[in-house]
ROVOBA-867868 format. One record per residue (C-alpha): x, y, z; residue in one letter; residue number from 1. Coordinates in steps of 0.2 Angstrom, whole numbers. Each point is the difference from the previous one (the first is absolute). Layout:
<pts>
+-------+-------+-------+-----+-----+
!    xx !    yy !    zz ! res !   n !
+-------+-------+-------+-----+-----+
!     X !     Y !     Z !   A ! NUM !
...
+-------+-------+-------+-----+-----+
</pts>
This chain:
<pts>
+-------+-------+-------+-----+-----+
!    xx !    yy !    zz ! res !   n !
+-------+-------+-------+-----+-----+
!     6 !  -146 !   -58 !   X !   1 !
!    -4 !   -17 !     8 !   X !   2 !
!   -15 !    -9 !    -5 !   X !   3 !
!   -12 !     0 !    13 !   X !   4 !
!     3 !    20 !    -3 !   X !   5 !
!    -5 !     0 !   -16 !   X !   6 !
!   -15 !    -9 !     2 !   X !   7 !
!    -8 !    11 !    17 !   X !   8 !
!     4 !    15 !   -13 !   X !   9 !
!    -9 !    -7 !   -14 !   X !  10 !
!   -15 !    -4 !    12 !   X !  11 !
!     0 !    19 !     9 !   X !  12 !
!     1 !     9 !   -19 !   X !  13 !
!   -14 !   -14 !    -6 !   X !  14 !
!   -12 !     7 !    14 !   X !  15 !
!     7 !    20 !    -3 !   X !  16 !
!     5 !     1 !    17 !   X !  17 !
!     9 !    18 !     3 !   X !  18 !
!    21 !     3 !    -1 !   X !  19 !
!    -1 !     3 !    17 !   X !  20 !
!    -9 !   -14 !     6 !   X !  21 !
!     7 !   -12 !   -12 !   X !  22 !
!    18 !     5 !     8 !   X !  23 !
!    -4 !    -2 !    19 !   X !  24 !
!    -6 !   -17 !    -6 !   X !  25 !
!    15 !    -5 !    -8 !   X !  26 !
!    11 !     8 !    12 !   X !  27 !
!    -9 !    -9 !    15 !   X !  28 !
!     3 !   -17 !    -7 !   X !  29 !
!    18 !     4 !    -3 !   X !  30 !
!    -1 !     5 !    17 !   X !  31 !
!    -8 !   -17 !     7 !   X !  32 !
!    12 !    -9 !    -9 !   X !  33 !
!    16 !     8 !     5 !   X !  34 !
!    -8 !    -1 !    16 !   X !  35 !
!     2 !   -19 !     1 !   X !  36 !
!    16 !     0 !   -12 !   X !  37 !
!   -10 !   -12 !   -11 !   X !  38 !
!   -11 !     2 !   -16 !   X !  39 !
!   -19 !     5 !     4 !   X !  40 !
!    -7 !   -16 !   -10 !   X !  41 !
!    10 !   -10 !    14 !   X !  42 !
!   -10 !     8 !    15 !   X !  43 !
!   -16 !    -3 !     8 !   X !  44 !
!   -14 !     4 !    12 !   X !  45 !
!    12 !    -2 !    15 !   X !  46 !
!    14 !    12 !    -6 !   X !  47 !
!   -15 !    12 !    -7 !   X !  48 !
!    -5 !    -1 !    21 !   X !  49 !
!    18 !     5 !     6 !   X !  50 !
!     3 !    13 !   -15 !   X !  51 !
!   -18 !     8 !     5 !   X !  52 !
!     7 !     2 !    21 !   X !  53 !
!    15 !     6 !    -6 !   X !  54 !
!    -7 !    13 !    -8 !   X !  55 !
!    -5 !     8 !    16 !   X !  56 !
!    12 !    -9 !    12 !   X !  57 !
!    17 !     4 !   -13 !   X !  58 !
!    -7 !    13 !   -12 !   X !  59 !
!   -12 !    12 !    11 !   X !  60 !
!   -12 !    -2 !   -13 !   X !  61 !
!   -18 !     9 !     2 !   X !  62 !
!   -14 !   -12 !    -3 !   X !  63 !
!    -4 !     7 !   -13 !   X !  64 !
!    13 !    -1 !    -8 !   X !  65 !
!     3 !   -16 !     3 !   X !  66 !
!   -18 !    -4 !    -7 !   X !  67 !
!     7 !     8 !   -17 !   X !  68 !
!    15 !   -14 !     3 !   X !  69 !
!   -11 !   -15 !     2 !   X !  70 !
!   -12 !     6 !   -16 !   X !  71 !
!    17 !    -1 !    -9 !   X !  72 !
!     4 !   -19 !     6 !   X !  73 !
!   -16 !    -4 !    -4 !   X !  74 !
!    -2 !     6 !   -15 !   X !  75 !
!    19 !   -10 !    -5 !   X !  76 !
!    -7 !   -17 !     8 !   X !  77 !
!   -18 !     0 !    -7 !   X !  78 !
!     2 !    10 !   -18 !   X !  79 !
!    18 !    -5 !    -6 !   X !  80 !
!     3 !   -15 !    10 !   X !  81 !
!   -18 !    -7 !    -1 !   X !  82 !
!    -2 !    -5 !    19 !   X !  83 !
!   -11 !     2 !    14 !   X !  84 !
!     1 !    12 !    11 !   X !  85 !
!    -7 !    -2 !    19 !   X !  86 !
!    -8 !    15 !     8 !   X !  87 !
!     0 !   -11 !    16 !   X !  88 !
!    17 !    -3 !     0 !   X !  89 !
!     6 !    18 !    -6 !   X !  90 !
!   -14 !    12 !     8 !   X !  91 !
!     2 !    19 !    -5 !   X !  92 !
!     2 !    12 !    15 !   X !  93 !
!   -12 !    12 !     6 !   X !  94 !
!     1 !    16 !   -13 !   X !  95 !
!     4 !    15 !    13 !   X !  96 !
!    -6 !    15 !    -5 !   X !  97 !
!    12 !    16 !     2 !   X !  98 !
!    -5 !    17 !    -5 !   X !  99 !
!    12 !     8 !    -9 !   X ! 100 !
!     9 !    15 !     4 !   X ! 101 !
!    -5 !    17 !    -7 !   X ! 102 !
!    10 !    16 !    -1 !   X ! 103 !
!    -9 !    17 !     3 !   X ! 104 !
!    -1 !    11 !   -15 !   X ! 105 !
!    13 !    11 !     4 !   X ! 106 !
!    10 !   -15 !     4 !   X ! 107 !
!    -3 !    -6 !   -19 !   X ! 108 !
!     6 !    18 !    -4 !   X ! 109 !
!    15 !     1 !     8 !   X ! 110 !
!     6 !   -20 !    -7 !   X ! 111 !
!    -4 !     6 !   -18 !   X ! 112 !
!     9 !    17 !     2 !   X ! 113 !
!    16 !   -10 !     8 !   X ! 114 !
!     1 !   -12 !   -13 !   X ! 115 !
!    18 !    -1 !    -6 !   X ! 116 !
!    -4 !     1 !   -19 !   X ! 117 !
!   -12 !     8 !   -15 !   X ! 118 !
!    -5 !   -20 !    -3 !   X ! 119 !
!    -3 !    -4 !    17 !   X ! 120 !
!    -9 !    18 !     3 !   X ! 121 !
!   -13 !    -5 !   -14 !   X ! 122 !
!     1 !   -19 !     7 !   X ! 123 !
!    -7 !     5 !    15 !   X ! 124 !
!   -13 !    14 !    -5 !   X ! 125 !
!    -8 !   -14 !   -11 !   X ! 126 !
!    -1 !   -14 !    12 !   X ! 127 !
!   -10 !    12 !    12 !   X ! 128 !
!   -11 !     9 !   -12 !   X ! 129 !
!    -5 !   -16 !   -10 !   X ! 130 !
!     1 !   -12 !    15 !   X ! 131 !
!     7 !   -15 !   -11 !   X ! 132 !
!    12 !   -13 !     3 !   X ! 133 !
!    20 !     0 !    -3 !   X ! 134 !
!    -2 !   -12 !   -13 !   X ! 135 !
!   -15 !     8 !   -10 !   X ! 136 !
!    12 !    16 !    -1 !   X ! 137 !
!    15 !    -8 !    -5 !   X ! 138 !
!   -11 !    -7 !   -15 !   X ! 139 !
!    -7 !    18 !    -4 !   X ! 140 !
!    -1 !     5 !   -20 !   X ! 141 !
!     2 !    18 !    -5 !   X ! 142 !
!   -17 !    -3 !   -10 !   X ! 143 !
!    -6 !    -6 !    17 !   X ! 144 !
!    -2 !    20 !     7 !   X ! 145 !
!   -17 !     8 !    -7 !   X ! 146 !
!     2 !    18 !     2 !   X ! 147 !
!   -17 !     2 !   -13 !   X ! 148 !
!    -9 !   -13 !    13 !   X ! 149 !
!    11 !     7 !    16 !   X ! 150 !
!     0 !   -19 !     3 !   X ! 151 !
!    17 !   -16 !     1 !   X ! 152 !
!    -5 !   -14 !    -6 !   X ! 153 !
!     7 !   -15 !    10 !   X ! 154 !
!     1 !   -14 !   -12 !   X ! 155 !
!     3 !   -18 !     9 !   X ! 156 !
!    -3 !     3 !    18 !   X ! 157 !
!    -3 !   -11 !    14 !   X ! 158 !
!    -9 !   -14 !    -7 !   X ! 159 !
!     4 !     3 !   -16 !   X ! 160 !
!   -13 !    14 !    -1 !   X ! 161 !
!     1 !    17 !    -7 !   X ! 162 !
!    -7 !    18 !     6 !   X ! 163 !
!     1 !    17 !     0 !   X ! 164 !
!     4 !    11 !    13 !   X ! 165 !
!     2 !    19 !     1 !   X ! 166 !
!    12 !    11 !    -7 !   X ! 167 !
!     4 !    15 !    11 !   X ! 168 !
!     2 !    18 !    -9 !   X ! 169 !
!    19 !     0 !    14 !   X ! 170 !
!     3 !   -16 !    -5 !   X ! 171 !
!    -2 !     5 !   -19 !   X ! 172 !
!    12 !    14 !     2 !   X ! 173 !
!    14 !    -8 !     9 !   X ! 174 !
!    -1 !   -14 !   -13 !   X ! 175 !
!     1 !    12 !   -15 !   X ! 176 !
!    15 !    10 !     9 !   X ! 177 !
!     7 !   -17 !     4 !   X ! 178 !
!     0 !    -5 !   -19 !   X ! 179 !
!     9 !    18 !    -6 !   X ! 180 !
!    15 !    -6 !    12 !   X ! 181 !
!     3 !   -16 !    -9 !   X ! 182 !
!    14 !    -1 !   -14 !   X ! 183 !
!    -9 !   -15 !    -9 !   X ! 184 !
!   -20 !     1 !     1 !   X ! 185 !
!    -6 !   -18 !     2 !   X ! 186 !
!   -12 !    -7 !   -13 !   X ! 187 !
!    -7 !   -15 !     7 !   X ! 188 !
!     4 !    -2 !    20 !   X ! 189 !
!    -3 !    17 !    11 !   X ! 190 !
!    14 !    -6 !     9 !   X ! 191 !
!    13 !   -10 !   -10 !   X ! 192 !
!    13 !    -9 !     9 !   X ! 193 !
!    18 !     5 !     1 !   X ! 194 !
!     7 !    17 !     6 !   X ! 195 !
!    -1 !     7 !   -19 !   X ! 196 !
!   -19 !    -4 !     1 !   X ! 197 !
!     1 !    -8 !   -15 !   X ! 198 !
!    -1 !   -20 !     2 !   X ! 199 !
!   -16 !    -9 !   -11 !   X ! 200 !
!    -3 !    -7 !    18 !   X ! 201 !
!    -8 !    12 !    16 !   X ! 202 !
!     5 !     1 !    16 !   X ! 203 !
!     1 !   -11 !    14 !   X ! 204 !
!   -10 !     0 !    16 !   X ! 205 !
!    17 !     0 !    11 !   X ! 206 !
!     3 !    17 !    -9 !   X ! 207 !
!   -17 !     6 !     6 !   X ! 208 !
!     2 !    -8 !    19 !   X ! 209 !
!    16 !     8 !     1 !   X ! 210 !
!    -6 !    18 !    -7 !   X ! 211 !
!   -12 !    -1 !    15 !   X ! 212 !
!    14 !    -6 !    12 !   X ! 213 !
!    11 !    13 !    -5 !   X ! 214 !
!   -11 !    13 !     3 !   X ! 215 !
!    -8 !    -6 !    16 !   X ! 216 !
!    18 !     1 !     7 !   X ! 217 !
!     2 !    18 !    -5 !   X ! 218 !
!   -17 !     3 !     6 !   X ! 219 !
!     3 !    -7 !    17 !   X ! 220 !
!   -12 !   -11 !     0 !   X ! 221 !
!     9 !   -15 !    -1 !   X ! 222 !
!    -7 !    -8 !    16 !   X ! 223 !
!   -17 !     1 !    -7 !   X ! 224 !
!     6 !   -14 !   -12 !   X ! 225 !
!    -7 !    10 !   -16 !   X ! 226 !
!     0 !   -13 !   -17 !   X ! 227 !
!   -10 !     3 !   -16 !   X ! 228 !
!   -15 !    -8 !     6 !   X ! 229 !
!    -1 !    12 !    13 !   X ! 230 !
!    -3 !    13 !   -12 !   X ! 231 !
!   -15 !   -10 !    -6 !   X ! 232 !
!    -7 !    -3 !    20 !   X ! 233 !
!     1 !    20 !     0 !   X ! 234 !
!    -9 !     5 !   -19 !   X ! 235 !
!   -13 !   -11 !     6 !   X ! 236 !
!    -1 !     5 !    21 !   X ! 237 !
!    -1 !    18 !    -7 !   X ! 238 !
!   -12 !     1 !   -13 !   X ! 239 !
!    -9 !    -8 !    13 !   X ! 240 !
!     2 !    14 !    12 !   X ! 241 !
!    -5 !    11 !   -14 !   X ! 242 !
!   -17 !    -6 !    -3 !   X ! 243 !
!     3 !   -14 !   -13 !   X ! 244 !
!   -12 !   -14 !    -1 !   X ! 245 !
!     6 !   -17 !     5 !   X ! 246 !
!    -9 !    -7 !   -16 !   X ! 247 !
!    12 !    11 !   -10 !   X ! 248 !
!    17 !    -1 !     9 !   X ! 249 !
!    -3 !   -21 !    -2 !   X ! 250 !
!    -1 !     4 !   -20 !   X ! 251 !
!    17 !    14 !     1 !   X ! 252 !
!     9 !   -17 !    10 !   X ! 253 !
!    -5 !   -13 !   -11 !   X ! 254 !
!    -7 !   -10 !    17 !   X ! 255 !
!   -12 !   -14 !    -5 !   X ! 256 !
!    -9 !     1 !    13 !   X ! 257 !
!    -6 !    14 !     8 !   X ! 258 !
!     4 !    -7 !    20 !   X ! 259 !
!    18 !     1 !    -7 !   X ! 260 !
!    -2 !    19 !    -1 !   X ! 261 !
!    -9 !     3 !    16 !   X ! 262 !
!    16 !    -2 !    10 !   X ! 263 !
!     2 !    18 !    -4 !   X ! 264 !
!   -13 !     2 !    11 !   X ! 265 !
!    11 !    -4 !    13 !   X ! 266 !
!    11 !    13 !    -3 !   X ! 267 !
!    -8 !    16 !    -5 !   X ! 268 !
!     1 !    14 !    14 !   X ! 269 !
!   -17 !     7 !    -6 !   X ! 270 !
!    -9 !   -17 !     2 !   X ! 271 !
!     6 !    -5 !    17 !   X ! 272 !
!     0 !    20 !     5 !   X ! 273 !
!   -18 !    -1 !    -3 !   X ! 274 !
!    -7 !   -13 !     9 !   X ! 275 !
!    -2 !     3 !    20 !   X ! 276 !
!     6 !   -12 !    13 !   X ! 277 !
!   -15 !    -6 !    11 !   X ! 278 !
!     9 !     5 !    13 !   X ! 279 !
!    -3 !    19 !    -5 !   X ! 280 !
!   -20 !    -5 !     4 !   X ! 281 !
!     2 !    -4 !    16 !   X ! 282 !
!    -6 !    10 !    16 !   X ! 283 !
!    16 !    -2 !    12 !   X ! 284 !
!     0 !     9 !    18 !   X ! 285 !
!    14 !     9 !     7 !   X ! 286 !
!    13 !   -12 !     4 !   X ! 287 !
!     0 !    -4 !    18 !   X ! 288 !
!    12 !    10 !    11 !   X ! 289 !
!    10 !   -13 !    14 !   X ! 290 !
+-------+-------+-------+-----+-----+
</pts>
């Protein structure tokens, strides 16, 4: 590990930054630098210019993602190298904001039912039913399901911020039938690593991505581009559609702000089925006969 390595990870743990975000940081600078075949400490605002156009000339980048790339630059140059940083010089693109895609319910049946194995089965079942992210399920505890409070706790979320979320009498089931199938019943992780389930570390989220992968394939939905969060889009879209509040679906998701959550608004079939077009008001005549 090179110095300058070191020193950005010191900096992200000082501030308890997230794994996943501390990563993409650390990966993006490696990135930068092997970009330009020179040491980042080497580089300046004019190769930070180019790099930013090549990721979305070279790199087909969204802008949003390419946002997440300069936050990591910047945080390299200003926390760990202690220099300026120029927002006139390296503006941030415009976010664009994409609704996400969401799967009909019988849809979600028929990816759960084709997934390939008992872990990926119960994967799937509890991204949907819970609506949390890949890597708050890889990190999931066996004391972490409540069957006396029919809660899961979430423990380190988004934000470092914990919460509860519901715990579905099906859901409760499959994981007890899941648990009699294992030869060697985990005692600290839900879902050690290794095939034997019985690492002291859990999962990873490529396991979880590729559960839903693997399953979409069989489903035939592979052209709908279905990943873990997609499950989330649809635990949220459909709770909607089923007369959930808002207010409560922002505290199932973790959101921050509840304008985060209203994108869902977007998506439910009952919403938008429910509101008339003007045009339906109008008084029209017979269309005119040539």
């Amino acid at each position: 590990m090179t110095q300058l390595r070191k020193m950005m990870l010191e900096e992200l743990v000082r501030r308890n930054y997230a794994q996943t975000t501390i990563d993409c940081y650390v990966q993006t600078v490696a990135h930068f630098s092997h970009y330009f075949h020179r040491p980042p400490d080497q580089l300046g605002p004019e190769h930070i210019r180019q790099y930013q156009a090549a990721l979305f000339t070279e790199f087909k980048l969204a802008p949003n993602t390419v946002n997440q790339r300069l936050a990591a630059l910047r945080f390299f140059y200003v926390k760990t190298l202690k220099k300026g940083w120029s927002t006139a010089e390296t503006p941030y693109p415009r976010k664009v904001l994409n609704l996400p895609m969401v799967l009909s319910q019988e849809e979600v049946a028929r990816l759960i039912d084709s997934a390939r194995t008992p872990l990926h089965r119960i994967l799937l079942m509890i991204l949907y039913s819970t609506g949390m992210r890949r890597a708050e399920l890889t990190r999931l505890k066996v004391t972490d399901v409540d069957s006396q409070r029919m809660v899961v706790h979430i423990h380190g979320g988004k934000g470092r911020k914990d919460r509860d979320v519901m715990l579905s009498p099906v859901l409760l089931a499959a994981l007890r039938e899941y648990w009699h199938g294992l030869k060697h019943k985990p005692s600290d992780w839900l879902f050690p690593g290794t095939r034997g389930h019985a690492a002291e570390f859990p999962i990873s989220v490529k396991t979880v991505y590729h559960a839903c992968q693997h399953a979409a394939r069989r489903a035939g939905l592979q052209q709908k581009k279905v990943h873990p969060h997609s499950l989330r889009h649809c635990f949220a879209t459909h709770l909607l559609e089923a007369g959930a509040d808002l207010r409560t679906i922002q505290l199932l998701l973790g959101h921050s702000d509840l304008e985060e959550t209203t994108i869902y608004l977007h998506l439910s079939q009952r919403h938008i089925g429910a509101t008339a077009s003007p045009l339906d008001a109008l008084s029209l005549g017979k269309k005119q006969e040539k």
